[in-house]
C-alpha atoms as a printed R data frame, in Angstrom:
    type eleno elety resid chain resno       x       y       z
1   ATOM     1    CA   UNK     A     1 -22.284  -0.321  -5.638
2   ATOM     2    CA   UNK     A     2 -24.140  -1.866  -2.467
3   ATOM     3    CA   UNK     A     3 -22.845  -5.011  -1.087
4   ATOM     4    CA   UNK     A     4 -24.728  -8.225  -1.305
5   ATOM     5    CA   UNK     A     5 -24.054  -9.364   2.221
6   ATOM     6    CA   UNK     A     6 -25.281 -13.092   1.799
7   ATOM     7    CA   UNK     A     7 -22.597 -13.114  -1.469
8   ATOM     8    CA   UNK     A     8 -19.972 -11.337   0.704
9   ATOM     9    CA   UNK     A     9 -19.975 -14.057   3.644
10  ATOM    10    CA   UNK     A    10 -20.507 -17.294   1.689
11  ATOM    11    CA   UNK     A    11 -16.996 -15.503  -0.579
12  ATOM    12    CA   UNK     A    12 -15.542 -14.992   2.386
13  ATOM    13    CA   UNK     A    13 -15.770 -18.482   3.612
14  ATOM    14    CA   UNK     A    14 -15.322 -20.367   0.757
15  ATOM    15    CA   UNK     A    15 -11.857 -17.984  -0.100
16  ATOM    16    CA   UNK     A    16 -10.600 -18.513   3.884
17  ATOM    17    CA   UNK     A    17 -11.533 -22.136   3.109
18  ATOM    18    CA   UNK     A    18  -9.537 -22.919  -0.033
19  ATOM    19    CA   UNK     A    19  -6.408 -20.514   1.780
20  ATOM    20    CA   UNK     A    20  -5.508 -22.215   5.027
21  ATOM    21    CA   UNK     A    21  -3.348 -19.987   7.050
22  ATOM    22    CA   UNK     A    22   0.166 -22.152   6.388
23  ATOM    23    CA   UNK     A    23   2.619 -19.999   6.797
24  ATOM    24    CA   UNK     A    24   1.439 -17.666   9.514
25  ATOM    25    CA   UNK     A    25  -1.255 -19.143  11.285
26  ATOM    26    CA   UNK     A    26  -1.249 -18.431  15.020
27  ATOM    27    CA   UNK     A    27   1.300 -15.830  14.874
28  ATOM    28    CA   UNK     A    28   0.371 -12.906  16.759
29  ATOM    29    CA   UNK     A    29   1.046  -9.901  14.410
30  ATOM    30    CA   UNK     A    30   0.607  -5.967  15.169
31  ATOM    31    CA   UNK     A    31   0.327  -3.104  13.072
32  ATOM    32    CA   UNK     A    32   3.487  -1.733  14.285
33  ATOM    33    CA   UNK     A    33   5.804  -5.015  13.728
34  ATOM    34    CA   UNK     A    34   9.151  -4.153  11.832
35  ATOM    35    CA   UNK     A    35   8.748  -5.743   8.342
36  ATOM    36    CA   UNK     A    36  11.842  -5.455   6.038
37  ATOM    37    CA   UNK     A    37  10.497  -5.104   2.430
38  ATOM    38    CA   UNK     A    38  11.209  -6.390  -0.532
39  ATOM    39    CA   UNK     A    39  15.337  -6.943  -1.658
40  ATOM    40    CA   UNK     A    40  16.331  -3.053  -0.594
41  ATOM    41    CA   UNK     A    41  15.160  -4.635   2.906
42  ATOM    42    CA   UNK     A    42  13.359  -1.384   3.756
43  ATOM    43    CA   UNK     A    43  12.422  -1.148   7.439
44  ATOM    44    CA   UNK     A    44   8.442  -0.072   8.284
45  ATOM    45    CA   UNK     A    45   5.210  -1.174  10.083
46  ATOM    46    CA   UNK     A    46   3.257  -3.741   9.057
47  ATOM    47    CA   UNK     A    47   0.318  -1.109   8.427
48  ATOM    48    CA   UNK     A    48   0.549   1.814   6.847
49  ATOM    49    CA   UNK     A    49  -1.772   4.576   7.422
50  ATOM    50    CA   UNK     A    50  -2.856   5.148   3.999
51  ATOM    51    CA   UNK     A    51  -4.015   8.794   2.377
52  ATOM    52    CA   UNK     A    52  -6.165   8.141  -0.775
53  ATOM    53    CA   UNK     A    53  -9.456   6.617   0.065
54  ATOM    54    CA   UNK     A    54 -11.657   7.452  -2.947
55  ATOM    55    CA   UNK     A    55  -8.760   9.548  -4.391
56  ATOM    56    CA   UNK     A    56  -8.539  11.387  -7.055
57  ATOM    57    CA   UNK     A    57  -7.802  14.435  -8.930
58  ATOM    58    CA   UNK     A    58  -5.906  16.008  -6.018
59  ATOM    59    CA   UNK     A    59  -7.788  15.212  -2.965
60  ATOM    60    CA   UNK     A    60  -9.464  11.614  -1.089
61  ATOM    61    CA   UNK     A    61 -11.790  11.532   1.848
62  ATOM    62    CA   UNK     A    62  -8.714  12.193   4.252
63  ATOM    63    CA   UNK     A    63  -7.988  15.390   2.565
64  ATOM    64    CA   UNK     A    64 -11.586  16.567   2.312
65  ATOM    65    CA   UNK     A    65 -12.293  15.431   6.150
66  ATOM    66    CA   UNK     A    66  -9.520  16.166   8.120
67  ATOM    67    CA   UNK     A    67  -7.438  18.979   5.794
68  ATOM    68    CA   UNK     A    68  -3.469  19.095   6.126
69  ATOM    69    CA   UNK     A    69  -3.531  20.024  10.252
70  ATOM    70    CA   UNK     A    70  -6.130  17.007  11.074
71  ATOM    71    CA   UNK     A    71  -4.002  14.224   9.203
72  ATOM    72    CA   UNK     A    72  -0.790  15.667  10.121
73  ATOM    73    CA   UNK     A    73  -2.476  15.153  13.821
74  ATOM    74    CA   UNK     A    74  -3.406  11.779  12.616
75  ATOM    75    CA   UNK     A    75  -0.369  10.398  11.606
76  ATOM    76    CA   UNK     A    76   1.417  11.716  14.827
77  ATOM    77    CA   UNK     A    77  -0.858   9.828  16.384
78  ATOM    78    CA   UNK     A    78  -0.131   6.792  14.299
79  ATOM    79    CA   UNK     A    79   3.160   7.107  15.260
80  ATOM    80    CA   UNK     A    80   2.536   7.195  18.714
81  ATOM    81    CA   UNK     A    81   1.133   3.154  18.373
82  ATOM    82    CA   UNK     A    82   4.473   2.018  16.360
83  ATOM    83    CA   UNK     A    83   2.810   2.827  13.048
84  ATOM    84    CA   UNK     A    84   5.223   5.042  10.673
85  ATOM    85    CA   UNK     A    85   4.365   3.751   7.264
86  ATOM    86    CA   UNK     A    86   3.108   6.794   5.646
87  ATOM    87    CA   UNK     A    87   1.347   6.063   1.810
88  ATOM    88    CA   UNK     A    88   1.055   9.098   0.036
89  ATOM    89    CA   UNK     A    89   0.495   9.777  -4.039
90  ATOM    90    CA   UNK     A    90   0.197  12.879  -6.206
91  ATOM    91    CA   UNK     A    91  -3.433  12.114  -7.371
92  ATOM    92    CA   UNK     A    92  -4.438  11.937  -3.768
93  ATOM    93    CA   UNK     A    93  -2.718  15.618  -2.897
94  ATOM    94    CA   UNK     A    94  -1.692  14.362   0.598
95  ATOM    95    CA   UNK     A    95   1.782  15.667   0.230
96  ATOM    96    CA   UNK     A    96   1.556  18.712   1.858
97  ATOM    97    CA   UNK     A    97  -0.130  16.374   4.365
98  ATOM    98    CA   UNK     A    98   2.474  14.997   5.135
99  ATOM    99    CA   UNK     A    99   4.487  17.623   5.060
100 ATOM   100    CA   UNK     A   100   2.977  18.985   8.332
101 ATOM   101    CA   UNK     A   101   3.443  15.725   9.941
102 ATOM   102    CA   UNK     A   102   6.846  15.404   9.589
103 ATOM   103    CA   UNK     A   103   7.115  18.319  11.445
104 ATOM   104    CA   UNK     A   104   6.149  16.421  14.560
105 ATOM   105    CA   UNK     A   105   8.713  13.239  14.246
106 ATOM   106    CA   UNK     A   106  12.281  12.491  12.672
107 ATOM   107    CA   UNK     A   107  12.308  11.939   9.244
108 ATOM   108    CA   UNK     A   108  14.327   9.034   9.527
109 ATOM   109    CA   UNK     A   109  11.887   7.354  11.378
110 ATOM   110    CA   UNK     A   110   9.317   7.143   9.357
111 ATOM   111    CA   UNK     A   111   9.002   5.309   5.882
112 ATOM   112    CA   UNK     A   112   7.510   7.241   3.037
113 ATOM   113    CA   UNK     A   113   5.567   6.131  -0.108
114 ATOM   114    CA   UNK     A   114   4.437   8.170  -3.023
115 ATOM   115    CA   UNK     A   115   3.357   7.410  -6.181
116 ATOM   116    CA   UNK     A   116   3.649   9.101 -10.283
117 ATOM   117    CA   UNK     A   117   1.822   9.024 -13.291
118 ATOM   118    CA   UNK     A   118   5.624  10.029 -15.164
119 ATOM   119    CA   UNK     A   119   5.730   8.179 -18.111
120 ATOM   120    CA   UNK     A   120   8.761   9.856 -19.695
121 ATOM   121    CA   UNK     A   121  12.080  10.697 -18.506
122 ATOM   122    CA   UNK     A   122  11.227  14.182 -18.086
123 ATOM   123    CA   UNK     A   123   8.224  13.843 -16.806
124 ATOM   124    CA   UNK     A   124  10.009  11.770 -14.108
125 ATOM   125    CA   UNK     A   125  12.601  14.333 -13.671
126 ATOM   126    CA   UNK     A   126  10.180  17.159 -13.029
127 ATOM   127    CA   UNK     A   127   8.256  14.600 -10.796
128 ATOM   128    CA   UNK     A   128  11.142  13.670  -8.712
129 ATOM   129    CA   UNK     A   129  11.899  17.710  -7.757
130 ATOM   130    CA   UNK     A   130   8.440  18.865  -6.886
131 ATOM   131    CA   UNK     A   131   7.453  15.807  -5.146
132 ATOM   132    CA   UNK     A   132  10.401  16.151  -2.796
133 ATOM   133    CA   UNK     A   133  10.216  20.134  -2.488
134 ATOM   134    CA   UNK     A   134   5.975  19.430  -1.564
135 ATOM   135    CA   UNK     A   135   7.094  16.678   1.472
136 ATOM   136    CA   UNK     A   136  10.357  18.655   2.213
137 ATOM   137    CA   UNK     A   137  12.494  15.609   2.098
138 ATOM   138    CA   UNK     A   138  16.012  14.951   0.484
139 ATOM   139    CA   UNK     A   139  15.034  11.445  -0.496
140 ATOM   140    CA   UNK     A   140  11.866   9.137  -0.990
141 ATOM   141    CA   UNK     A   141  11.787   5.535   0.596
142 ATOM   142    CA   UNK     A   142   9.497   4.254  -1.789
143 ATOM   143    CA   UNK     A   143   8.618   5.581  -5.473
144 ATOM   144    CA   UNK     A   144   5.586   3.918  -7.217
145 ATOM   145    CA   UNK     A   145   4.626   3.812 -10.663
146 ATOM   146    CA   UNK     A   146   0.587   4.719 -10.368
147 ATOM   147    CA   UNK     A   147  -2.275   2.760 -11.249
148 ATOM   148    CA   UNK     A   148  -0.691   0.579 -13.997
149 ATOM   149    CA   UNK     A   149  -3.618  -0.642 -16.518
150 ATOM   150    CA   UNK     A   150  -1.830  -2.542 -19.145
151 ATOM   151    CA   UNK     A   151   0.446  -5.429 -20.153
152 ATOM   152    CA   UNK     A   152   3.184  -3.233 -21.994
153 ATOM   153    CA   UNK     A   153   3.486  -0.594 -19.451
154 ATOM   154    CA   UNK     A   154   6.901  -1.770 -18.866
155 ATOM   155    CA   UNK     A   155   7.498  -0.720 -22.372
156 ATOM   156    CA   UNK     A   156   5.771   2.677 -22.387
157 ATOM   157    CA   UNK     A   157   7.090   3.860 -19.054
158 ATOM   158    CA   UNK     A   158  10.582   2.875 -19.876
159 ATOM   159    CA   UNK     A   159  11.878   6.599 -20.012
160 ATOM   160    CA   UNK     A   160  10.252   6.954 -16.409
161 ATOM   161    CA   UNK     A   161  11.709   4.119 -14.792
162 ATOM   162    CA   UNK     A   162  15.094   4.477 -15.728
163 ATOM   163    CA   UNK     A   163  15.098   8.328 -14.178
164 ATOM   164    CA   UNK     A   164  14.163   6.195 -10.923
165 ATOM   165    CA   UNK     A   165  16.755   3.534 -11.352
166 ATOM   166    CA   UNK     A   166  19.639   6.980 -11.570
167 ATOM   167    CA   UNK     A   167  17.609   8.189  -8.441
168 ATOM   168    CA   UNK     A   168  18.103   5.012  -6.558
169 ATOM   169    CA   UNK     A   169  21.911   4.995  -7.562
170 ATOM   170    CA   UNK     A   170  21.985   8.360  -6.009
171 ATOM   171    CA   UNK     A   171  19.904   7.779  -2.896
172 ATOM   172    CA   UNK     A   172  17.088  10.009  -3.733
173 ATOM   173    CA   UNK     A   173  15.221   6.766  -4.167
174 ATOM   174    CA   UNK     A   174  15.358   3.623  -1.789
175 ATOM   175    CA   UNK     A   175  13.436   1.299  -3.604
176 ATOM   176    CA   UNK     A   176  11.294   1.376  -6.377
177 ATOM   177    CA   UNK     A   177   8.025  -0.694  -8.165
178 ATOM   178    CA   UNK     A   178   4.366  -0.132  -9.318
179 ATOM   179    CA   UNK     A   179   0.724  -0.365  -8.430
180 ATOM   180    CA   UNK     A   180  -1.818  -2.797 -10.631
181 ATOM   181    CA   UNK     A   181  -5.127  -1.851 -11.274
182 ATOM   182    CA   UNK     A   182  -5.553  -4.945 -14.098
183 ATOM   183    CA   UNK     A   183  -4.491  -8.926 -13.931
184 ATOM   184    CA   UNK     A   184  -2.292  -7.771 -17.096
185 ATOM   185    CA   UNK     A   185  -0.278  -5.304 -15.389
186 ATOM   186    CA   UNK     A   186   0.099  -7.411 -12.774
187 ATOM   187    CA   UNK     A   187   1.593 -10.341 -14.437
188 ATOM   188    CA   UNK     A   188   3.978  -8.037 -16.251
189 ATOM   189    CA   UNK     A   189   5.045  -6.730 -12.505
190 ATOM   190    CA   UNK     A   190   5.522 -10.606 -11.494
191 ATOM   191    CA   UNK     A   191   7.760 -10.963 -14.169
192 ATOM   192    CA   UNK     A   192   9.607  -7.017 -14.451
193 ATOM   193    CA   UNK     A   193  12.681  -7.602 -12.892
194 ATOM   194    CA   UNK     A   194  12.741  -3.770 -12.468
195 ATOM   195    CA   UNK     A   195  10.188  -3.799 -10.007
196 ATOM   196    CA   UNK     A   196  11.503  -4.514  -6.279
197 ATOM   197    CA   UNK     A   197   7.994  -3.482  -4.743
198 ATOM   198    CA   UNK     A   198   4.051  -4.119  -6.186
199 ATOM   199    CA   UNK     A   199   1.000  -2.540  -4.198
200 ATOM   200    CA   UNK     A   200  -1.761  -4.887  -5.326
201 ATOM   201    CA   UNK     A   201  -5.080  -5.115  -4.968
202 ATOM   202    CA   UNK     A   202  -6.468  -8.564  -2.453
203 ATOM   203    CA   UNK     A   203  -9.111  -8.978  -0.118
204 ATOM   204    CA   UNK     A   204 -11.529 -12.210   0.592
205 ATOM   205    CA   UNK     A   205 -14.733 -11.080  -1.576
206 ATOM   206    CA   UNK     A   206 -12.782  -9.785  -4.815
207 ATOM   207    CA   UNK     A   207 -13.691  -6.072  -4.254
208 ATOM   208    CA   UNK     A   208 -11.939  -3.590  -6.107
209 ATOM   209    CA   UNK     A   209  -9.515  -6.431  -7.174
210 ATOM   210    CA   UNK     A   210  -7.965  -7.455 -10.858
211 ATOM   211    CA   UNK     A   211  -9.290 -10.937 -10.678
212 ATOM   212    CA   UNK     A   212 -10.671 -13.088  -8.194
213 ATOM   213    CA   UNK     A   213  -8.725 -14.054  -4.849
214 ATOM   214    CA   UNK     A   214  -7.169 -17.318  -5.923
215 ATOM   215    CA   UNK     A   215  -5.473 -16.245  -9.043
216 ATOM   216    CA   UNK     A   216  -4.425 -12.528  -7.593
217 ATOM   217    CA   UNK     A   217  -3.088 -14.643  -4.560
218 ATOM   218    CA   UNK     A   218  -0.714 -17.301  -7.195
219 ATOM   219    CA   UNK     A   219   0.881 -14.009  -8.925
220 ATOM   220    CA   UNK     A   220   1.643 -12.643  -5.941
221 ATOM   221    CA   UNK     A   221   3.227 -15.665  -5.053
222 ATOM   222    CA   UNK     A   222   5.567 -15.796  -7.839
223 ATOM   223    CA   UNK     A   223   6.098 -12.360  -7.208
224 ATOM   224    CA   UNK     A   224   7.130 -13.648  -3.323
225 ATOM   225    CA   UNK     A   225   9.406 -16.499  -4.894
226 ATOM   226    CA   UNK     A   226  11.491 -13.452  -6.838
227 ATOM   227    CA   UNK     A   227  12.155 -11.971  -3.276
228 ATOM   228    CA   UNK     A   228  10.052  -9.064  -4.628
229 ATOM   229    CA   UNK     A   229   7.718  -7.029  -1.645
230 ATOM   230    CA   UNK     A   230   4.195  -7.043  -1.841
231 ATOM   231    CA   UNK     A   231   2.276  -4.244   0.091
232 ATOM   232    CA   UNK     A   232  -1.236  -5.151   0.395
233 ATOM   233    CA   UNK     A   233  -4.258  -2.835  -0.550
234 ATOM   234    CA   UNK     A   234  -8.301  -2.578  -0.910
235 ATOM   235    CA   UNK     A   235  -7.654  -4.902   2.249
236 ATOM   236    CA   UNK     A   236 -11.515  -3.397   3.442
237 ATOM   237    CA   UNK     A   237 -12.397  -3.176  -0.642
238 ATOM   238    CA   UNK     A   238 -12.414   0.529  -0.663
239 ATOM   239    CA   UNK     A   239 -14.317   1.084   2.581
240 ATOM   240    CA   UNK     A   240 -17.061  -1.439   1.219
241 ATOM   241    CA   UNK     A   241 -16.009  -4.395   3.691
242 ATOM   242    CA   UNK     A   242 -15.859  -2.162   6.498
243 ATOM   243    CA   UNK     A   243 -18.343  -4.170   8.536
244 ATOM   244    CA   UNK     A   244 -16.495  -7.099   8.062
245 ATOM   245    CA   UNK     A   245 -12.863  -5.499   9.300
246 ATOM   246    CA   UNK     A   246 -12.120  -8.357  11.611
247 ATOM   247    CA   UNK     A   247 -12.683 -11.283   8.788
248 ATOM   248    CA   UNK     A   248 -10.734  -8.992   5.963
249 ATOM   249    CA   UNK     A   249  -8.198  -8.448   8.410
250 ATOM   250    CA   UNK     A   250  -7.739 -12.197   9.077
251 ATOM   251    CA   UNK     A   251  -7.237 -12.881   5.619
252 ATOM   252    CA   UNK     A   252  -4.715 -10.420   4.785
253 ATOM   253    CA   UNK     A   253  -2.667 -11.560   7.924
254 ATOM   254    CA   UNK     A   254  -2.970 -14.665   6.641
255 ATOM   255    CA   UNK     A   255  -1.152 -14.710   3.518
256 ATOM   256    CA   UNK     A   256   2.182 -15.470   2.879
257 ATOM   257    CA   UNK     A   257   2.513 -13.358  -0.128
258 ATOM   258    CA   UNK     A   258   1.407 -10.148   1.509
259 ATOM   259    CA   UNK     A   259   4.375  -8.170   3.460
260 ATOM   260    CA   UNK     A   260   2.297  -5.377   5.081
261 ATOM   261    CA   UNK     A   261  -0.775  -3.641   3.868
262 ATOM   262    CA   UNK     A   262  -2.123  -0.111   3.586
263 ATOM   263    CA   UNK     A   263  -5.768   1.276   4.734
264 ATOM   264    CA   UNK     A   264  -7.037   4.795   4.905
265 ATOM   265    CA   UNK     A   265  -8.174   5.612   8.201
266 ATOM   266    CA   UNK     A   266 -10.398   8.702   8.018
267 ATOM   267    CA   UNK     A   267 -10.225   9.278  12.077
268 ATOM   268    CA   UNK     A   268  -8.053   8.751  14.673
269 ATOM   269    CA   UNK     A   269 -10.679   6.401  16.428
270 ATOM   270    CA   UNK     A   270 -10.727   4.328  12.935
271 ATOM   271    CA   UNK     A   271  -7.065   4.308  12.643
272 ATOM   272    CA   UNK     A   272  -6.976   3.200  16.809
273 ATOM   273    CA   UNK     A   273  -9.855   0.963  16.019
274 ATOM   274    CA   UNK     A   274  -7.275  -0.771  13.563
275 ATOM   275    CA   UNK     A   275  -4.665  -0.911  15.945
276 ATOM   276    CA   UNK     A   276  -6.676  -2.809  18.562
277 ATOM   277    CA   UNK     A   277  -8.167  -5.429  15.843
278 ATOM   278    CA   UNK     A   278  -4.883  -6.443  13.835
279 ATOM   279    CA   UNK     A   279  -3.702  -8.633  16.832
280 ATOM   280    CA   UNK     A   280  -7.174 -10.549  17.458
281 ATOM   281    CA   UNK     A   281  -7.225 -11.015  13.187
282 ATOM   282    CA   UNK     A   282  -3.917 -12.443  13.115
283 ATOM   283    CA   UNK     A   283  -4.729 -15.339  15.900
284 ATOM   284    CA   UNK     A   284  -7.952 -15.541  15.145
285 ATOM   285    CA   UNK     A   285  -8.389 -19.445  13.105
């Protein structure tokens, strides 16, 4: 869907309007800062380079573009600038991806996030193995429930979640939480006390999101009060606020219900390009 630009900037105003930059305003932020997330107070960048952009079905634009050598040479790269916050998932087949770019840095240095459509236990069980044989790592740092779409999934992915609780016990899970694709799922993650981590949906013109700014930005609050972590996403709308990078960047830096955020670079220039702008956003008033 094409972009109404005139709608886009007077949204973007009026959201940057009614959300004054309180709690960080003038803080100089990178995307390599050391955030601790959520109660597990897992260490990683601010941004992480994210792997799914128009995923689906085994494969995004970073898989079709730059195949497993290019984005293993693009998140070696990332690591280079302080960025080692790698979001993965199994719908976006970037695991062998990443894979191949472990190969190139300690595995204790970087922090890694993949996601599972497991709704039973053994589902999750089977999950669990091949997702760790595919990145060839003992353990996961963070393990999302994907794409949630309903109210009750707390209910129907019960057998799932409590194979990850018995994985974090045991280490092979760090922390734990879901993604929301819906306003319902995302008030049931605001009040879940299984859920330590949500990756939501928030940018200033309501692309891609569950509802508009305001209210996704009060949930996530609550979520915030619970000492639960919020990783940001859709922070350029799916690639459809790209030309306004510097004024969705200054929004996400704003908040004070957003921990760190997650954008697919398809480049190295894009992902460098992101780099330089995150510092200018975060001053920027």
């Amino acid at each position: 869907m094409k972009m109404n630009r005139r709608y886009f900037l007077g949204t973007t105003a009026l959201t940057l309007n009614a959300w004054p930059y309180a709690a960080f305003a003038g803080t100089k932020k990178s995307a390599s800062d050391r955030v601790l997330l959520g109660p597990r107070k897992i260490e990683l960048s601010r941004l992480a380079m994210g792997t799914g952009t128009n995923g689906g079905g085994g494969s995004s634009n970073q898989t079709k573009q730059m195949g497993v050598q290019g984005m293993a040479d693009l998140f070696k790269a990332a690591y280079d600038q302080g960025v080692t916050f790698w979001d993965a998932a199994d719908q976006y087949g970037t695991h062998p991806h990443l894979k191949a770019g472990l190969k190139a840095v300690p595995r204790e240095k970087v922090t890694i996030l993949s996601k599972t459509h497991a709704s039973t236990a053994e589902e999750m069980k089977a999950d669990l193995d091949r997702f760790r044989r595919e990145l060839n790592t003992d353990y996961l740092d963070i393990l999302l429930l994907h794409c949630m779409l309903d109210g009750n999934w707390n209910e129907r992915k019960r057998g799932a979640m409590d194979v990850i609780s018995e994985a974090q016990e045991k280490g092979i899970v760090r922390t734990k939480g879901v993604s929301c694709h819906t306003l319902e799922s995302l008030k049931t993650a605001a009040k879940e006390s299984w859920v330590e981590v949500d990756l939501a949906r928030i940018n200033p013109a309501g692309v891609a999101m569950d509802a508009d700014p305001a209210t996704v930005i009060g949930v996530l609050r609550e979520m915030k009060a619970q000492g639960k972590g919020i990783i940001g996403m859709k922070i350029l709308g799916a690639g459809k606020l790209r030309d306004k990078a510097d004024e969705a960047l200054q929004f996400a830096l704003s908040l004070d219900c957003v921990d760190c955020f997650t954008i697919g670079s398809e480049s190295q220039a894009e992902m460098l390009d992101l780099v330089k702008k995150i510092p200018a956003a975060s001053v920027r008033g």
